[in-house]
N, CA, C and O atoms as a printed pandas DataFrame, in Angstrom:
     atom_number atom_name residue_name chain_id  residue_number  x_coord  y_coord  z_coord
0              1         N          UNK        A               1    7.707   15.843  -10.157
1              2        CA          UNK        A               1    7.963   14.798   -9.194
2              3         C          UNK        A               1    7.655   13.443   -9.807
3              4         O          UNK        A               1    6.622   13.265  -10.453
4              5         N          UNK        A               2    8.510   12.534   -9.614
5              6        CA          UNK        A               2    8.261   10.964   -9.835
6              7         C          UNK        A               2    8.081   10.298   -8.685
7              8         O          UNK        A               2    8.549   10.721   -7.628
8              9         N          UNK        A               3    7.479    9.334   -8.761
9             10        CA          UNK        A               3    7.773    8.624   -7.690
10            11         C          UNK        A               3    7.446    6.755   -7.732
11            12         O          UNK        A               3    6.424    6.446   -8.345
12            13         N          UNK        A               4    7.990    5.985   -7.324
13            14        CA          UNK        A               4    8.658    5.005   -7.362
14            15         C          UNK        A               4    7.318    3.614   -7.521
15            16         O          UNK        A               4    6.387    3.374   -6.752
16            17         N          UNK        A               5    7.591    3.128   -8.419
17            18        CA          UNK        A               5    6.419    1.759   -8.481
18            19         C          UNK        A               5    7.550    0.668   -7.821
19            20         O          UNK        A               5    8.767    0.758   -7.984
20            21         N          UNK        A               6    6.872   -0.345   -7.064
21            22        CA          UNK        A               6    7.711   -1.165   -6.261
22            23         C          UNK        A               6    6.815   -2.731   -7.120
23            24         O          UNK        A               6    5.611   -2.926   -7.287
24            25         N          UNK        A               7    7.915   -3.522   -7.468
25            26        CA          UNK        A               7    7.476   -4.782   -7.543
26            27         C          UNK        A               7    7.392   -5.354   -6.580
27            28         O          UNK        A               7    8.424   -5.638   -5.972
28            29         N          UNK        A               8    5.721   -5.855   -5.928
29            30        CA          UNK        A               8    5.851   -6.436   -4.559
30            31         C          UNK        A               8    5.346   -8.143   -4.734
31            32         O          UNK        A               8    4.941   -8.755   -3.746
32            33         N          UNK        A               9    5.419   -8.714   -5.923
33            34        CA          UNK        A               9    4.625   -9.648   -6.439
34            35         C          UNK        A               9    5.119  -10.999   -5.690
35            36         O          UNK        A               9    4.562  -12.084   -5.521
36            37         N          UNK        A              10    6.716  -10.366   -5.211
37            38        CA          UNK        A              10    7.382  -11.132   -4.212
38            39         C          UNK        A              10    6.773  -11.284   -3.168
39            40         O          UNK        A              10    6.223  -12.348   -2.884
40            41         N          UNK        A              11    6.768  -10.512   -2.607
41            42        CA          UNK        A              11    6.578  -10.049   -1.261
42            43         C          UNK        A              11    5.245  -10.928   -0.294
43            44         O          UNK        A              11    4.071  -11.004   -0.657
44            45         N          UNK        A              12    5.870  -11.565    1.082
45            46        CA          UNK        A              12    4.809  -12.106    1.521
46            47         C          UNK        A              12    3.268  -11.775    1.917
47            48         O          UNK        A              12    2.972  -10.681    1.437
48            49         N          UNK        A              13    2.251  -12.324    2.592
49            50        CA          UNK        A              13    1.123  -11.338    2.969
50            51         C          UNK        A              13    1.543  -11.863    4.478
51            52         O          UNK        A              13    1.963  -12.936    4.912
52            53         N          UNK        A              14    1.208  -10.516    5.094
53            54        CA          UNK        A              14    1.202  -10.840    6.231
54            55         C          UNK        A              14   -0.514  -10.980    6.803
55            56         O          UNK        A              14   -0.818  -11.889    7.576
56            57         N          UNK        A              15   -1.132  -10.372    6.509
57            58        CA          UNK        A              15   -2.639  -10.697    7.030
58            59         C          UNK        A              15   -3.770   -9.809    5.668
59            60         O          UNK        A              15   -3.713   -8.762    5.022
60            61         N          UNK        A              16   -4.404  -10.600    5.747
61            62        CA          UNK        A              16   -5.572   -9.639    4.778
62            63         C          UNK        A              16   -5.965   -8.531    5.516
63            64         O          UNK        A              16   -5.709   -8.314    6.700
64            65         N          UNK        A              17   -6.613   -7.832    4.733
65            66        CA          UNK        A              17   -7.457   -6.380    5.415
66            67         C          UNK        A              17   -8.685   -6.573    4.965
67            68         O          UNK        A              17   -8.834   -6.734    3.754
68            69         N          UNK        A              18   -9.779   -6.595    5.817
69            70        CA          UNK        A              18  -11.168   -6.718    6.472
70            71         C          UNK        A              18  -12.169   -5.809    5.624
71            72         O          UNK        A              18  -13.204   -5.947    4.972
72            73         N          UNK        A              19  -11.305   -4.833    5.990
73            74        CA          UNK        A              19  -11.787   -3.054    5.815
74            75         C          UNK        A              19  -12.429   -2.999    4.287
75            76         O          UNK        A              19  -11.791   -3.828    3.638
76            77         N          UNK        A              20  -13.316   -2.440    3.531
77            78        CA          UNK        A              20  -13.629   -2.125    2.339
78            79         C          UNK        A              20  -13.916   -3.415    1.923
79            80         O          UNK        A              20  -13.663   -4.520    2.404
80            81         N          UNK        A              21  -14.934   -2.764    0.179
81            82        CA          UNK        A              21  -15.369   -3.858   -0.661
82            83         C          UNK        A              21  -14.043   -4.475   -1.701
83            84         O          UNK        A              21  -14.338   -5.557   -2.207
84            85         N          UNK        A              22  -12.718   -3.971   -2.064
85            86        CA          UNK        A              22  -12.011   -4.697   -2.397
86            87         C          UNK        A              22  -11.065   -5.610   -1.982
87            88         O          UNK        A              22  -10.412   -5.303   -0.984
88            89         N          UNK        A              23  -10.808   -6.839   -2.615
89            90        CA          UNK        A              23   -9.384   -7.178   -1.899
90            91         C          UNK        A              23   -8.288   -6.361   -1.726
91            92         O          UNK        A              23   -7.762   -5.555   -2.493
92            93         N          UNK        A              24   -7.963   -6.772   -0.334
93            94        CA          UNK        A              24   -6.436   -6.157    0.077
94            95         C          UNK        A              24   -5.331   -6.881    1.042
95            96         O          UNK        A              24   -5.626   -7.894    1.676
96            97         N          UNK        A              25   -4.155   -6.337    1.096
97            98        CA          UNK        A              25   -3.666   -7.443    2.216
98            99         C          UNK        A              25   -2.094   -6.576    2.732
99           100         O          UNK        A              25   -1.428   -5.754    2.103
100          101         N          UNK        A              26   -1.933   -7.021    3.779
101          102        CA          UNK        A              26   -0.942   -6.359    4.546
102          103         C          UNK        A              26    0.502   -6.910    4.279
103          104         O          UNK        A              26    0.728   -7.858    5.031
104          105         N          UNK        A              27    1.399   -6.659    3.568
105          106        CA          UNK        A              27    2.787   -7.363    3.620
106          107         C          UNK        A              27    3.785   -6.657    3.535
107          108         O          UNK        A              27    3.686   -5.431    3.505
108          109         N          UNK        A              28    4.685   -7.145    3.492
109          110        CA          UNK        A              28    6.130   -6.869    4.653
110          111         C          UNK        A              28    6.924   -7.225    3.484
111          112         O          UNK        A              28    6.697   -8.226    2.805
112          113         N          UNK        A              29    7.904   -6.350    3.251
113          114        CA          UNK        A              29    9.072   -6.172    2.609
114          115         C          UNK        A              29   10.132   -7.135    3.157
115          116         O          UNK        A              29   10.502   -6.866    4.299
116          117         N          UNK        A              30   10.877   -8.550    2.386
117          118        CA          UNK        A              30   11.047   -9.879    2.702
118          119         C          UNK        A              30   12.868   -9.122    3.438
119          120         O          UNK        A              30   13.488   -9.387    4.468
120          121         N          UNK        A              31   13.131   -8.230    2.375
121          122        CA          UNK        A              31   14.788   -7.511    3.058
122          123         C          UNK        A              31   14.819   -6.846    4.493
123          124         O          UNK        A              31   15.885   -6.620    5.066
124          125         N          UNK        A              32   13.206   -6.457    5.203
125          126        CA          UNK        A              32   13.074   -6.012    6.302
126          127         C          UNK        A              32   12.784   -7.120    7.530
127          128         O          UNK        A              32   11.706   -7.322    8.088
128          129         N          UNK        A              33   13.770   -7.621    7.722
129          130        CA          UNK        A              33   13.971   -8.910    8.773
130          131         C          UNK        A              33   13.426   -8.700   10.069
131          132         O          UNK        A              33   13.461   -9.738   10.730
132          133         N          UNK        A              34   12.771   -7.406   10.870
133          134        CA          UNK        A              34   12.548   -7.026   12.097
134          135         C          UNK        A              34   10.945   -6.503   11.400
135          136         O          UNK        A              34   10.005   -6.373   12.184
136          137         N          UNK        A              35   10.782   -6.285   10.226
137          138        CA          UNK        A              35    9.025   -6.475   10.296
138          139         C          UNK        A              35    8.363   -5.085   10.470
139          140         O          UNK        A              35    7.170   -4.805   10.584
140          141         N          UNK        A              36    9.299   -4.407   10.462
141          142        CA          UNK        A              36    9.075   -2.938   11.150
142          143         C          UNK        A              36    8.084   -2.052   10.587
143          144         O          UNK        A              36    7.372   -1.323   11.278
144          145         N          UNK        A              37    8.028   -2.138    8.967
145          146        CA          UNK        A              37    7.257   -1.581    8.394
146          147         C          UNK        A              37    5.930   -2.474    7.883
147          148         O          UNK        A              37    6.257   -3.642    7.676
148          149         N          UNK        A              38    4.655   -2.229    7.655
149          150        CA          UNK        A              38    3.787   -3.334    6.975
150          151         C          UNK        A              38    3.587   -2.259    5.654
151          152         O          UNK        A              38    4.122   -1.154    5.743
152          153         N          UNK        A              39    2.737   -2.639    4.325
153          154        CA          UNK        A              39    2.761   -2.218    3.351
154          155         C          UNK        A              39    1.236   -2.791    2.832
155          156         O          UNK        A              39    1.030   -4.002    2.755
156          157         N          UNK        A              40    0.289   -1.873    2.518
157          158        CA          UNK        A              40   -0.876   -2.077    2.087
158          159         C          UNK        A              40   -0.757   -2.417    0.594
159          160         O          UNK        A              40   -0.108   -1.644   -0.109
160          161         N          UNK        A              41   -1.366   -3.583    0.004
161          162        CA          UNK        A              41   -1.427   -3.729   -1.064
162          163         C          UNK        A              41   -2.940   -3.963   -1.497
163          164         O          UNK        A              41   -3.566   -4.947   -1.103
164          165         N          UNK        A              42   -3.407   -3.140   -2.208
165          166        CA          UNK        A              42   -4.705   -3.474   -3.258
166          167         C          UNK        A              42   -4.584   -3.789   -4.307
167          168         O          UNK        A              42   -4.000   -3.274   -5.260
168          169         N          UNK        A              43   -5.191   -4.755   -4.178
169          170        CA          UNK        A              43   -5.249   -4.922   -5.661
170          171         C          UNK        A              43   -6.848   -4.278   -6.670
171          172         O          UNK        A              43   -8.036   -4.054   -6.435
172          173         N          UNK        A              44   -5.782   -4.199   -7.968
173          174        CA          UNK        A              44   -6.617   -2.925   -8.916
174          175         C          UNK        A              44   -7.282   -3.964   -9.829
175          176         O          UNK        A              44   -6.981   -4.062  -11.019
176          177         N          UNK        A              45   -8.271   -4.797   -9.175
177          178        CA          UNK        A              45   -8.997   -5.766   -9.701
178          179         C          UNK        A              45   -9.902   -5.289  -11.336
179          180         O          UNK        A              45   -9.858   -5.911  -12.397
180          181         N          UNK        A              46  -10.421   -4.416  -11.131
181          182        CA          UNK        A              46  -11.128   -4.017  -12.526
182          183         C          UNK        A              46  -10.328   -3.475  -13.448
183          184         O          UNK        A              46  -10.923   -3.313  -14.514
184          185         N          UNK        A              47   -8.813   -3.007  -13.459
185          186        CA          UNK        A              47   -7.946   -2.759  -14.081
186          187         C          UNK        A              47   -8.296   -1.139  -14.533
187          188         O          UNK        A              47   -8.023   -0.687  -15.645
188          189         N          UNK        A              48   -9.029   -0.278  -13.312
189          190        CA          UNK        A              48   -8.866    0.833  -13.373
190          191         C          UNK        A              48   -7.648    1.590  -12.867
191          192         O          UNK        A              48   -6.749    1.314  -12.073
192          193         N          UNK        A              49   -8.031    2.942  -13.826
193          194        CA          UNK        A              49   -6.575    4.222  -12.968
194          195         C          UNK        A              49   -7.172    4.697  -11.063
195          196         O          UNK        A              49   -7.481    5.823  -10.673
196          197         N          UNK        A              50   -7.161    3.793  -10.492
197          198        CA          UNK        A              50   -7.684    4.336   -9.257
198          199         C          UNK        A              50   -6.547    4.168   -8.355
199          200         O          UNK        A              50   -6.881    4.468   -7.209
200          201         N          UNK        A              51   -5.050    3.714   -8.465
201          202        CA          UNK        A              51   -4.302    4.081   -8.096
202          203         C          UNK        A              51   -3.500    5.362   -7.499
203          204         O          UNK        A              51   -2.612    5.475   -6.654
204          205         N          UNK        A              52   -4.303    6.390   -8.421
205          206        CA          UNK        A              52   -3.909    7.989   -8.633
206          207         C          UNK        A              52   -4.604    8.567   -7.745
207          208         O          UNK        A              52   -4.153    9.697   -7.560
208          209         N          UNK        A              53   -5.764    8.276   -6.897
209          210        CA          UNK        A              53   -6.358    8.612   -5.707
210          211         C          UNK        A              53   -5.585    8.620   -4.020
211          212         O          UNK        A              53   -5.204    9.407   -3.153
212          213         N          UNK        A              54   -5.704    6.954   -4.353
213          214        CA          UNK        A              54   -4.840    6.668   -3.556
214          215         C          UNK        A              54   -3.730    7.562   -3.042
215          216         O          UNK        A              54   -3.827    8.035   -1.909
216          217         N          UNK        A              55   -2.258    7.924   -4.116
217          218        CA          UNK        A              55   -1.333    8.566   -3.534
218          219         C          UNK        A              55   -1.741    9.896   -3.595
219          220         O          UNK        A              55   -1.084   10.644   -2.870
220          221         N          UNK        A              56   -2.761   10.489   -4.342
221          222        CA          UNK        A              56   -2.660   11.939   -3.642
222          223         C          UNK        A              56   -2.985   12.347   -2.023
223          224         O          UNK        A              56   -2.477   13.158   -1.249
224          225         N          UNK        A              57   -4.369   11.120   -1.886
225          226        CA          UNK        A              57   -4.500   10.820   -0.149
226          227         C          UNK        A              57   -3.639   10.765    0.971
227          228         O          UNK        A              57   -3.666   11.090    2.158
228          229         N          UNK        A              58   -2.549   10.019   -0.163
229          230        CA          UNK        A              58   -1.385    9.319    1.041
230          231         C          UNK        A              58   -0.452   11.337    0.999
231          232         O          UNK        A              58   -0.233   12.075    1.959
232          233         N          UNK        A              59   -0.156   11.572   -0.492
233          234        CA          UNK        A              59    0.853   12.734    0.215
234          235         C          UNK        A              59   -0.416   13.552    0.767
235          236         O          UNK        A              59   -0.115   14.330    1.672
236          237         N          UNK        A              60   -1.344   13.540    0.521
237          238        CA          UNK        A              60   -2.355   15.173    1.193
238          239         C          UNK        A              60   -1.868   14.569    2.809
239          240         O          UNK        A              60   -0.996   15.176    3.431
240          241         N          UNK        A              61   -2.340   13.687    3.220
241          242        CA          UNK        A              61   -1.886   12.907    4.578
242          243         C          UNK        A              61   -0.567   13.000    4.927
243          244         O          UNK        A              61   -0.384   12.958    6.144
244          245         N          UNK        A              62    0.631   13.139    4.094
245          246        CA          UNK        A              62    1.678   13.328    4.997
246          247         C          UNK        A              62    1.945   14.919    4.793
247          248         O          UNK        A              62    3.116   15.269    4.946
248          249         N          UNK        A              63    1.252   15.649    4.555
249          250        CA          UNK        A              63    2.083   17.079    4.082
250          251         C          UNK        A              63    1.009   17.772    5.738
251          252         O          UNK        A              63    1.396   18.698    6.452
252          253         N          UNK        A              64   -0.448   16.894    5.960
253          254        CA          UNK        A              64   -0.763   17.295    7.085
254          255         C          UNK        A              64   -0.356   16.998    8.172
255          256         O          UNK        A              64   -0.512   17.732    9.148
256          257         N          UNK        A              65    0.368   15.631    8.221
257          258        CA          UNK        A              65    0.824   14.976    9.459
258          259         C          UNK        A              65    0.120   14.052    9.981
259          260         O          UNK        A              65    0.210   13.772   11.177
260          261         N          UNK        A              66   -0.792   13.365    9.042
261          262        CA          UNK        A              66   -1.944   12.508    9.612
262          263         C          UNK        A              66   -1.313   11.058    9.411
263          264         O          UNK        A              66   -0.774   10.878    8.318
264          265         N          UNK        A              67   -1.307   10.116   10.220
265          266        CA          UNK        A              67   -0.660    8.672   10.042
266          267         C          UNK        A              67   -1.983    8.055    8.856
267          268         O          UNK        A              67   -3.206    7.981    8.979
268          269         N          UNK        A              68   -1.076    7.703    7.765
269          270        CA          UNK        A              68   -1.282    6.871    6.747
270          271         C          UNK        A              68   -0.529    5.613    6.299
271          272         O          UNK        A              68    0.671    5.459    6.525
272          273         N          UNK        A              69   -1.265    4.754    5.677
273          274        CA          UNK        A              69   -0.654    3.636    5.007
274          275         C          UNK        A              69    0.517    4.011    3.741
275          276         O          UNK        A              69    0.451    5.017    3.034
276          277         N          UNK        A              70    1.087    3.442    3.694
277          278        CA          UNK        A              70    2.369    4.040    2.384
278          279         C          UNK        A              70    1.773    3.503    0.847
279          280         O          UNK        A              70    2.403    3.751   -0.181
């Protein structure tokens, strides 16, 4: 399986996130005009592989059915 790295460097913030000790922030894909989806972005400030956590969380979370961030 592959799966897809998105350049979001575009992409606006719509609000920071509170939550946790790293920066993060909520933004919205600029081609999605109705806003429908939001999109968590962290940033990987120490320039670790901790990205790879992340999506196994996100698929373990959708293969259970639990609402997650994308």
């Amino acid at each position: 399986m592959s799966y897809p790295i998105l350049d979001v460097s575009g992409w606006p913030a719509e609000t920071d996130e509170q939550m946790g000790s790293k920066p993060k922030s909520w933004l919205y894909d600029p081609s999605d005009k109705q806003r429908q989806q939001r999109w968590l972005f962290k940033e990987n400030w120490r320039r670790q592989p901790e990205d790879w956590s992340e999506k196994i969380a996100a698929e373990v979370a959708d293969l259970l059915g639990v609402p997650h961030a994308q």
